[in-house]
N, C-alpha and C positions, 0 to 999 in steps of 0.2 A: 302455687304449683300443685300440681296432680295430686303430687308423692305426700302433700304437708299435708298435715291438718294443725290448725291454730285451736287453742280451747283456752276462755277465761275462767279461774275458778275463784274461790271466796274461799279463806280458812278462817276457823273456828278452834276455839279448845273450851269445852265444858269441864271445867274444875281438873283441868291437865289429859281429856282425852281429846285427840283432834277430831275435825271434821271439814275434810276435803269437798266442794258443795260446787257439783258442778251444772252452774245456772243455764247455758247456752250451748250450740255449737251441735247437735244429735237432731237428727231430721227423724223424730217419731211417724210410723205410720198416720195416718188421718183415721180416726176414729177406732184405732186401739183400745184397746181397755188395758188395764197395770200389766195381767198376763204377759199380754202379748207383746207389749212395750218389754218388760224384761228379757222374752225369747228372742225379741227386736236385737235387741244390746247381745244377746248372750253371742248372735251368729254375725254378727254385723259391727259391733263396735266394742267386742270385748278385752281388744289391745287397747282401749283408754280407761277400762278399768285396771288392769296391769301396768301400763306404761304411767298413772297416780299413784295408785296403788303402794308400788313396788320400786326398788332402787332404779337409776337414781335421784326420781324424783322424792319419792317415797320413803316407807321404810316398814321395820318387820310388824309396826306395830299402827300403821294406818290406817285409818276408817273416811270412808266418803262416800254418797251419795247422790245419784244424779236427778235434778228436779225437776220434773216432767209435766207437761202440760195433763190438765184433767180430762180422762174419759167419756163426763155427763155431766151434765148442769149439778149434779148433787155435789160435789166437789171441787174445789180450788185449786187443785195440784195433785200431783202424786211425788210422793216418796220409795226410791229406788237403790236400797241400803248397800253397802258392797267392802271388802276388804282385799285380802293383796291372793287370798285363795277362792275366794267364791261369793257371790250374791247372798244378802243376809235379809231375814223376812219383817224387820223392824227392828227399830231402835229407836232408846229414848235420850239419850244425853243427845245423839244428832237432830232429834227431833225441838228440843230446846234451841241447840243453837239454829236450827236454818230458820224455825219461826222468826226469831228474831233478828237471823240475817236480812230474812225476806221484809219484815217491815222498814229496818234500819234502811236497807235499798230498796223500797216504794215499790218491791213485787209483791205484796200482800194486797189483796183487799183494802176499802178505805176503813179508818177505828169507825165504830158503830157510837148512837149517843150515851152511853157510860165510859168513852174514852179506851175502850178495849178492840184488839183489834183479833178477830177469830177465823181462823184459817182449816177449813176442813181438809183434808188430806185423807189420798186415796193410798194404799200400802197393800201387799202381799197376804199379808196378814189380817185387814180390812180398814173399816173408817177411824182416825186417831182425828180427833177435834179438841187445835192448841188455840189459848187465847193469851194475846201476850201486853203485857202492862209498858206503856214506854209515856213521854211525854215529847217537849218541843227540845229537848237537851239531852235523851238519853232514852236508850231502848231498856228496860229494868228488868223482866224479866217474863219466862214463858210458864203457862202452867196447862197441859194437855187432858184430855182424857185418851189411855191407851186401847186398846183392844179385850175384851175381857180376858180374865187371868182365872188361871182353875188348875187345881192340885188333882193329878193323874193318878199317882201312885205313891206312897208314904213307907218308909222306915225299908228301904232297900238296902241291903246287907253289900259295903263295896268295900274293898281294899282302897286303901292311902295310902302312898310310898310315905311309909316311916311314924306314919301315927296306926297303922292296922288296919283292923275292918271295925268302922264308922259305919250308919247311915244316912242314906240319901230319899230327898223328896224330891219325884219328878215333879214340875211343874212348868204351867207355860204363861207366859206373861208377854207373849210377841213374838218369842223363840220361847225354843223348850229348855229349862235347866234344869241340871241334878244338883239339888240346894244339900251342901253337908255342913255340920255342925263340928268346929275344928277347937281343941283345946287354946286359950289363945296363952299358956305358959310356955307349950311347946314348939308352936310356930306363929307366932303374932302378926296378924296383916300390916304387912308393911312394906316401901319398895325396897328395904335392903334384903325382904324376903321373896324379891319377884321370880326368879330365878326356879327357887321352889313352888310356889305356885303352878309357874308356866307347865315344870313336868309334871307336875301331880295331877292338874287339872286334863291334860291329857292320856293320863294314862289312867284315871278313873272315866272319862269320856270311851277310850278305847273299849274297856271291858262292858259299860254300859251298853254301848250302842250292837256291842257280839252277844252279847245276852239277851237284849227286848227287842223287840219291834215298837217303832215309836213314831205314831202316826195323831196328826190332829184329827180330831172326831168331824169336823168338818170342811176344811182346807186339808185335802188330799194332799195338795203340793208339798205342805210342811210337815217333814217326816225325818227322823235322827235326829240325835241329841248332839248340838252342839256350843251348847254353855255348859261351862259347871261352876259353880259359885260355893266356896268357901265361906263360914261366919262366924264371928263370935262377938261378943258383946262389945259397947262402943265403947271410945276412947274418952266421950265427950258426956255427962251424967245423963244429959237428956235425948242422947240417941237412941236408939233400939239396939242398933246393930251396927257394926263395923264389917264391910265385905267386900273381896275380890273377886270379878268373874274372869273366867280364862275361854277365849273361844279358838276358834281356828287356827290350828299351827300353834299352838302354847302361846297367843297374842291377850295381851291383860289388857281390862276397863281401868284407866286411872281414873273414871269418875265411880260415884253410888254405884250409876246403872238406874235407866229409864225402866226397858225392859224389866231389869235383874230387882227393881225397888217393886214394880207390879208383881213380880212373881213370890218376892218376899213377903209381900201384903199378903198375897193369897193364902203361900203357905201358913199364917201366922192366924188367920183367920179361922182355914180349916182345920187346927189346931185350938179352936177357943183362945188364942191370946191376942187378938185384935180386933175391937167392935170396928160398926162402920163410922165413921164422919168425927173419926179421932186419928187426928195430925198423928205423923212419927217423921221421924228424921235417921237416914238412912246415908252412912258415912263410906267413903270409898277407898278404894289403896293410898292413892298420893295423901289423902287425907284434908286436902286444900279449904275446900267447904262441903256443905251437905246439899243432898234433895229432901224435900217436905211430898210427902204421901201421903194417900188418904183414900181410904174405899169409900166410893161418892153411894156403892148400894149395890144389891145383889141382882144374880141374872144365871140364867143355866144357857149351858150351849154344847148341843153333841150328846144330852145324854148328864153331863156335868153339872154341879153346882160350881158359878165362878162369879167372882165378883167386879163392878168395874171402877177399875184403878186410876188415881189422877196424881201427877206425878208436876214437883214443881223445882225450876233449876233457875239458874242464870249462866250464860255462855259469853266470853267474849271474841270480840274481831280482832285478827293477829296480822293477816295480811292478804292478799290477791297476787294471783300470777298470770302471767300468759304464756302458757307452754306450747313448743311447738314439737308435735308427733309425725316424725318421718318416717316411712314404712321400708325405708333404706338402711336405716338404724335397728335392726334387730336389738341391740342392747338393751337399746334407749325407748323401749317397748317393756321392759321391767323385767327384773330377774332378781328371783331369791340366793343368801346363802343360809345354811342350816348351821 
Protein backbone atom coordinates (compact mmCIF):
# COMPACT_ATOMS: atom_id res chain seq x y z
CA UNK A 1 0.00 0.00 0.00
CA UNK A 2 0.89 3.76 -0.67
CA UNK A 3 0.81 4.55 3.17
CA UNK A 4 3.52 1.43 4.06
CA UNK A 5 6.78 1.24 3.69
CA UNK A 6 8.45 -2.27 4.53
CA UNK A 7 12.25 -2.08 5.64
CA UNK A 8 14.55 -5.12 6.42
CA UNK A 9 17.32 -4.42 8.89
CA UNK A 10 20.40 -6.61 10.45
CA UNK A 11 21.27 -5.91 14.23
CA UNK A 12 24.49 -5.90 15.69
CA UNK A 13 26.01 -5.21 19.24
CA UNK A 14 29.78 -4.43 19.44
CA UNK A 15 30.87 -5.38 23.12
CA UNK A 16 27.02 -4.35 24.22
CA UNK A 17 26.63 -1.12 21.77
CA UNK A 18 23.84 -1.75 19.15
CA UNK A 19 23.87 -1.34 15.50
CA UNK A 20 20.72 -1.01 13.60
CA UNK A 21 22.22 -1.62 9.76
CA UNK A 22 19.70 -0.68 7.45
CA UNK A 23 20.72 -2.83 4.17
CA UNK A 24 17.82 -2.09 1.61
CA UNK A 25 14.44 -0.52 0.96
CA UNK A 26 15.90 3.82 0.18
CA UNK A 27 15.86 4.61 -3.42
CA UNK A 28 19.27 6.84 -3.48
CA UNK A 29 19.53 9.37 -6.24
CA UNK A 30 21.74 7.91 -9.20
CA UNK A 31 25.01 9.24 -9.03
CA UNK A 32 24.93 11.15 -5.62
CA UNK A 33 27.90 11.36 -3.68
CA UNK A 34 27.76 10.65 0.48
CA UNK A 35 26.63 14.64 0.73
CA UNK A 36 24.07 14.49 -1.07
CA UNK A 37 22.68 10.90 -0.21
CA UNK A 38 22.56 12.20 3.32
CA UNK A 39 20.55 15.59 2.35
CA UNK A 40 18.65 12.77 0.39
CA UNK A 41 17.55 11.10 3.76
CA UNK A 42 17.61 14.13 5.77
CA UNK A 43 14.40 15.67 3.44
CA UNK A 44 12.90 12.57 2.20
CA UNK A 45 13.23 9.57 4.40
CA UNK A 46 14.03 11.07 7.82
CA UNK A 47 10.94 9.33 9.46
CA UNK A 48 12.98 6.01 9.06
CA UNK A 49 15.61 7.25 10.89
CA UNK A 50 13.34 8.27 13.89
CA UNK A 51 10.75 5.58 13.41
CA UNK A 52 14.44 2.92 14.27
CA UNK A 53 15.86 5.11 15.98
CA UNK A 54 13.42 5.93 18.56
CA UNK A 55 10.43 4.19 20.55
CA UNK A 56 8.89 1.91 19.95
CA UNK A 57 10.96 0.33 17.84
CA UNK A 58 13.92 1.71 19.40
CA UNK A 59 15.20 3.28 22.24
CA UNK A 60 17.09 6.24 23.99
CA UNK A 61 20.21 4.65 23.44
CA UNK A 62 20.20 3.44 19.60
CA UNK A 63 22.79 3.64 17.01
CA UNK A 64 22.17 2.67 13.22
CA UNK A 65 23.27 3.21 9.96
CA UNK A 66 21.99 3.10 6.48
CA UNK A 67 24.29 1.40 3.88
CA UNK A 68 24.48 2.90 0.80
CA UNK A 69 25.55 2.20 -2.47
CA UNK A 70 29.04 3.87 -3.62
CA UNK A 71 29.32 7.21 -5.34
CA UNK A 72 32.66 6.10 -7.61
CA UNK A 73 34.61 3.29 -8.54
CA UNK A 74 37.03 4.22 -5.67
CA UNK A 75 34.58 2.79 -3.05
CA UNK A 76 32.39 -0.06 -2.03
CA UNK A 77 29.82 1.40 -0.15
CA UNK A 78 29.04 4.20 2.05
CA UNK A 79 28.39 4.53 5.53
CA UNK A 80 25.53 6.84 6.80
CA UNK A 81 25.81 6.93 10.79
CA UNK A 82 22.53 8.20 12.70
CA UNK A 83 20.87 8.02 16.26
CA UNK A 84 17.38 8.81 17.69
CA UNK A 85 18.42 12.96 17.43
CA UNK A 86 20.48 13.47 14.43
CA UNK A 87 22.96 12.21 11.66
CA UNK A 88 26.40 11.35 13.06
CA UNK A 89 29.70 11.92 10.79
CA UNK A 90 31.39 8.35 11.68
CA UNK A 91 31.62 5.59 13.76
CA UNK A 92 33.66 2.81 14.68
CA UNK A 93 32.11 0.01 16.84
CA UNK A 94 29.29 0.23 13.76
CA UNK A 95 31.93 0.17 11.57
CA UNK A 96 33.19 -3.27 13.04
CA UNK A 97 30.01 -4.60 13.12
CA UNK A 98 28.47 -3.84 9.46
CA UNK A 99 31.91 -4.93 7.94
CA UNK A 100 31.30 -8.04 9.14
CA UNK A 101 27.77 -8.11 8.79
CA UNK A 102 28.37 -7.33 5.18
CA UNK A 103 30.71 -10.21 4.50
CA UNK A 104 28.65 -12.79 7.00
CA UNK A 105 25.74 -11.68 4.15
CA UNK A 106 27.90 -11.93 0.98
CA UNK A 107 27.34 -7.89 0.48
CA UNK A 108 31.14 -7.42 0.62
CA UNK A 109 33.44 -7.75 -1.90
CA UNK A 110 34.84 -11.29 -2.64
CA UNK A 111 38.16 -12.25 0.25
CA UNK A 112 41.21 -11.39 -1.78
CA UNK A 113 44.25 -14.24 -1.98
CA UNK A 114 45.59 -13.84 1.79
CA UNK A 115 42.06 -14.71 2.83
CA UNK A 116 41.10 -11.05 3.91
CA UNK A 117 38.25 -9.51 2.82
CA UNK A 118 38.55 -5.26 2.51
CA UNK A 119 35.92 -3.10 2.12
CA UNK A 120 36.52 0.57 1.27
CA UNK A 121 33.72 2.87 2.59
CA UNK A 122 32.90 6.20 1.65
CA UNK A 123 31.60 8.28 5.06
CA UNK A 124 30.94 12.09 5.98
CA UNK A 125 34.01 12.20 7.33
CA UNK A 126 36.05 10.53 4.39
CA UNK A 127 37.54 7.18 3.29
CA UNK A 128 37.53 4.35 6.47
CA UNK A 129 39.18 1.05 4.76
CA UNK A 130 38.07 -2.15 7.01
CA UNK A 131 39.59 -5.64 6.35
CA UNK A 132 37.78 -8.30 8.12
CA UNK A 133 39.28 -11.80 9.04
CA UNK A 134 36.50 -14.59 8.88
CA UNK A 135 36.73 -18.21 7.50
CA UNK A 136 34.25 -21.07 6.24
CA UNK A 137 32.63 -21.17 9.86
CA UNK A 138 32.77 -17.87 11.31
CA UNK A 139 33.19 -14.27 10.52
CA UNK A 140 36.19 -13.28 13.42
CA UNK A 141 36.67 -10.14 13.29
CA UNK A 142 37.18 -6.38 11.56
CA UNK A 143 40.13 -4.28 11.88
CA UNK A 144 39.78 -0.63 9.84
CA UNK A 145 41.82 2.19 9.19
CA UNK A 146 39.73 5.37 10.39
CA UNK A 147 39.98 8.83 9.16
CA UNK A 148 42.87 10.64 10.46
CA UNK A 149 42.68 11.89 14.05
CA UNK A 150 44.41 15.08 15.36
CA UNK A 151 44.40 17.02 18.69
CA UNK A 152 42.95 20.70 18.18
CA UNK A 153 43.29 21.99 21.36
CA UNK A 154 44.78 20.77 24.77
CA UNK A 155 44.42 21.43 28.60
CA UNK A 156 40.83 23.37 28.30
CA UNK A 157 39.77 24.53 31.66
CA UNK A 158 35.78 22.96 32.13
CA UNK A 159 33.62 22.49 34.83
CA UNK A 160 32.33 18.54 35.97
CA UNK A 161 29.35 18.33 37.86
CA UNK A 162 30.81 17.35 41.16
CA UNK A 163 34.49 16.53 40.34
CA UNK A 164 35.27 20.82 39.59
CA UNK A 165 37.16 22.19 36.93
CA UNK A 166 39.24 19.38 35.14
CA UNK A 167 40.75 19.69 31.70
CA UNK A 168 39.72 18.82 28.33
CA UNK A 169 41.56 17.91 24.92
CA UNK A 170 39.60 18.70 22.05
CA UNK A 171 40.24 16.28 19.56
CA UNK A 172 38.87 14.55 16.44
CA UNK A 173 38.98 11.09 15.54
CA UNK A 174 35.57 10.96 13.03
CA UNK A 175 33.61 13.27 15.43
CA UNK A 176 34.98 15.85 17.60
CA UNK A 177 35.66 14.89 21.47
CA UNK A 178 36.53 16.70 24.56
CA UNK A 179 38.70 13.89 25.95
CA UNK A 180 38.70 14.66 30.22
CA UNK A 181 40.86 13.03 32.58
CA UNK A 182 38.42 11.75 35.58
CA UNK A 183 39.68 10.58 39.18
CA UNK A 184 38.61 6.94 38.92
CA UNK A 185 38.20 6.86 43.16
CA UNK A 186 35.62 9.33 42.69
CA UNK A 187 33.43 8.25 40.01
CA UNK A 188 34.83 4.93 38.41
CA UNK A 189 33.43 4.03 34.75
CA UNK A 190 31.01 1.80 35.18
CA UNK A 191 27.25 1.10 34.27
CA UNK A 192 26.03 1.45 37.69
CA UNK A 193 27.71 5.04 36.95
CA UNK A 194 25.83 5.64 33.79
CA UNK A 195 23.34 7.77 34.96
CA UNK A 196 26.31 10.31 36.05
CA UNK A 197 28.10 10.23 33.07
CA UNK A 198 24.93 10.81 30.72
CA UNK A 199 24.50 14.40 32.73
CA UNK A 200 27.97 15.41 33.04
CA UNK A 201 28.84 14.60 29.67
CA UNK A 202 26.18 16.85 28.61
CA UNK A 203 26.71 19.58 30.48
CA UNK A 204 30.49 19.75 29.94
CA UNK A 205 29.28 19.42 26.04
CA UNK A 206 26.77 22.45 26.76
CA UNK A 207 29.41 24.90 27.98
CA UNK A 208 32.09 23.67 25.45
CA UNK A 209 30.23 24.12 22.51
CA UNK A 210 28.78 28.24 24.09
CA UNK A 211 32.32 28.83 24.44
CA UNK A 212 34.54 27.74 20.95
CA UNK A 213 33.65 27.46 17.74
CA UNK A 214 34.42 24.08 16.54
CA UNK A 215 34.94 23.59 12.96
CA UNK A 216 36.91 20.75 11.00
CA UNK A 217 39.82 22.34 9.20
CA UNK A 218 38.70 20.76 6.12
CA UNK A 219 35.19 19.25 6.15
CA UNK A 220 33.24 22.38 6.62
CA UNK A 221 30.15 20.21 7.31
CA UNK A 222 31.63 18.86 10.66
CA UNK A 223 31.22 21.60 13.16
CA UNK A 224 30.28 21.38 17.18
CA UNK A 225 31.33 19.21 19.73
CA UNK A 226 29.31 16.39 20.25
CA UNK A 227 31.24 13.59 22.15
CA UNK A 228 32.80 13.88 25.40
CA UNK A 229 34.74 11.11 26.67
CA UNK A 230 35.60 10.59 30.29
CA UNK A 231 39.04 8.44 31.39
CA UNK A 232 41.01 6.87 33.72
CA UNK A 233 43.18 4.15 33.92
CA UNK A 234 42.18 0.42 32.94
CA UNK A 235 40.60 -2.11 34.89
CA UNK A 236 42.53 -4.78 33.20
CA UNK A 237 46.96 -4.40 33.79
CA UNK A 238 47.49 -4.32 30.20
CA UNK A 239 44.96 -1.58 28.99
CA UNK A 240 45.80 1.87 28.69
CA UNK A 241 42.75 3.27 29.57
CA UNK A 242 39.26 2.51 30.65
CA UNK A 243 36.48 5.19 28.93
CA UNK A 244 32.92 6.42 28.45
CA UNK A 245 31.81 8.43 25.67
CA UNK A 246 28.46 10.31 26.16
CA UNK A 247 26.92 11.77 22.77
CA UNK A 248 23.61 13.18 21.78
CA UNK A 249 20.98 13.58 24.37
CA UNK A 250 23.33 12.11 27.43
CA UNK A 251 23.13 8.61 25.05
CA UNK A 252 26.52 6.48 26.24
CA UNK A 253 29.05 4.00 24.08
CA UNK A 254 28.79 0.76 25.82
CA UNK A 255 31.66 -0.23 23.79
CA UNK A 256 35.83 1.28 23.68
CA UNK A 257 34.65 3.40 20.97
CA UNK A 258 36.03 3.26 17.22
CA UNK A 259 35.97 6.90 16.91
CA UNK A 260 36.63 7.64 20.72
CA UNK A 261 40.00 4.79 20.61
CA UNK A 262 41.28 6.98 17.23
CA UNK A 263 40.88 10.05 19.14
CA UNK A 264 42.46 8.67 22.36
CA UNK A 265 45.56 7.41 20.13
CA UNK A 266 45.78 10.79 18.99
CA UNK A 267 45.54 12.57 22.03
CA UNK A 268 48.22 10.31 23.68
CA UNK A 269 50.48 10.60 21.04
CA UNK A 270 50.43 14.37 20.97
CA UNK A 271 51.31 14.22 24.40
CA UNK A 272 54.49 11.98 23.86
CA UNK A 273 53.00 8.78 25.57
CA UNK A 274 52.22 6.69 22.41
CA UNK A 275 54.76 5.88 19.70
CA UNK A 276 53.32 4.61 16.36
CA UNK A 277 53.00 0.77 15.57
CA UNK A 278 52.50 -0.11 19.40
CA UNK A 279 49.32 -2.02 20.13
CA UNK A 280 47.11 -0.63 23.12
CA UNK A 281 44.03 -1.86 24.30
CA UNK A 282 41.24 0.47 24.98
CA UNK A 283 38.27 -0.65 27.49
CA UNK A 284 34.73 0.62 27.49
CA UNK A 285 31.75 1.17 30.10
CA UNK A 286 30.01 -2.33 29.90
CA UNK A 287 33.52 -3.46 30.17
CA UNK A 288 32.50 -6.83 28.09
CA UNK A 289 35.88 -6.90 26.08
CA UNK A 290 38.30 -4.45 24.43
CA UNK A 291 39.41 -2.82 21.07
CA UNK A 292 43.27 -3.18 19.97
CA UNK A 293 44.58 0.22 18.44
CA UNK A 294 47.36 1.20 16.82
CA UNK A 295 48.74 4.36 14.93
CA UNK A 296 49.67 2.66 11.53
CA UNK A 297 51.79 6.52 11.04
CA UNK A 298 51.62 9.96 10.76
CA UNK A 299 49.98 12.50 8.32
CA UNK A 300 48.86 16.41 8.66
CA UNK A 301 45.48 17.63 7.54
CA UNK A 302 44.12 21.37 7.65
CA UNK A 303 47.07 22.74 8.85
CA UNK A 304 47.28 19.91 11.69
CA UNK A 305 49.69 17.13 12.74
CA UNK A 306 47.36 13.80 12.99
CA UNK A 307 47.97 10.50 12.87
CA UNK A 308 46.25 7.54 11.12
CA UNK A 309 44.40 5.25 13.44
CA UNK A 310 43.48 1.50 13.03
CA UNK A 311 41.17 0.36 15.31
CA UNK A 312 40.30 -3.50 15.83
CA UNK A 313 36.97 -5.09 17.38
CA UNK A 314 34.68 -8.02 17.05
CA UNK A 315 30.83 -7.46 16.82
CA UNK A 316 28.20 -10.08 16.89
CA UNK A 317 24.73 -10.95 14.90
CA UNK A 318 21.65 -10.67 17.55
CA UNK A 319 18.83 -10.60 15.00
CA UNK A 320 16.86 -9.17 11.73
CA UNK A 321 13.52 -7.58 11.50
CA UNK A 322 11.06 -6.40 9.16
CA UNK A 323 9.35 -3.31 10.11
CA UNK A 324 6.68 -1.85 8.74
CA UNK A 325 6.35 2.23 8.66
CA UNK A 326 2.87 3.68 8.19
CA UNK A 327 2.61 7.29 7.62
CA UNK A 328 -0.92 7.03 9.36
CA UNK A 329 0.91 6.10 12.69
CA UNK A 330 2.45 9.24 13.69
CA UNK A 331 3.55 7.30 16.87
CA UNK A 332 4.87 4.63 15.30
CA UNK A 333 7.24 7.10 13.53
CA UNK A 334 9.36 7.51 16.85
CA UNK A 335 8.98 9.54 19.82
CA UNK A 336 11.27 10.51 22.87
CA UNK A 337 10.60 10.59 26.64
CA UNK A 338 13.10 12.72 28.65
Amino acid sequence: MKNQQFLDVIYTHTEGEPTCIVHAGIPYPYGSNILSKRAYLKEHHDHVRTSLMREPRGHQHMFGVFLTPPSDEHHDAGMLWMDGEQFVDMCGHGTIALSMAMVSHRLAPPAQEDGMTRIRFETTAGTVVSEVKADADKVHWTRFENVPAFVMEQDIPVDVPGLGTLKADLVFGGNFFAIIRIPSDKQPICPENGSYFSMAGEAVKAELNKRMTIRHPVHAHINGLNFVTFWHEGTQPDSLYRNVHVFSGGKLDRSPGGTGTSAMMAMFHARNELEENKEIYSEGLLGSGRFTGKILGKTEIGGYSAIRPSVQGTAELIGYAKWLIDERDPVGRGFMIG
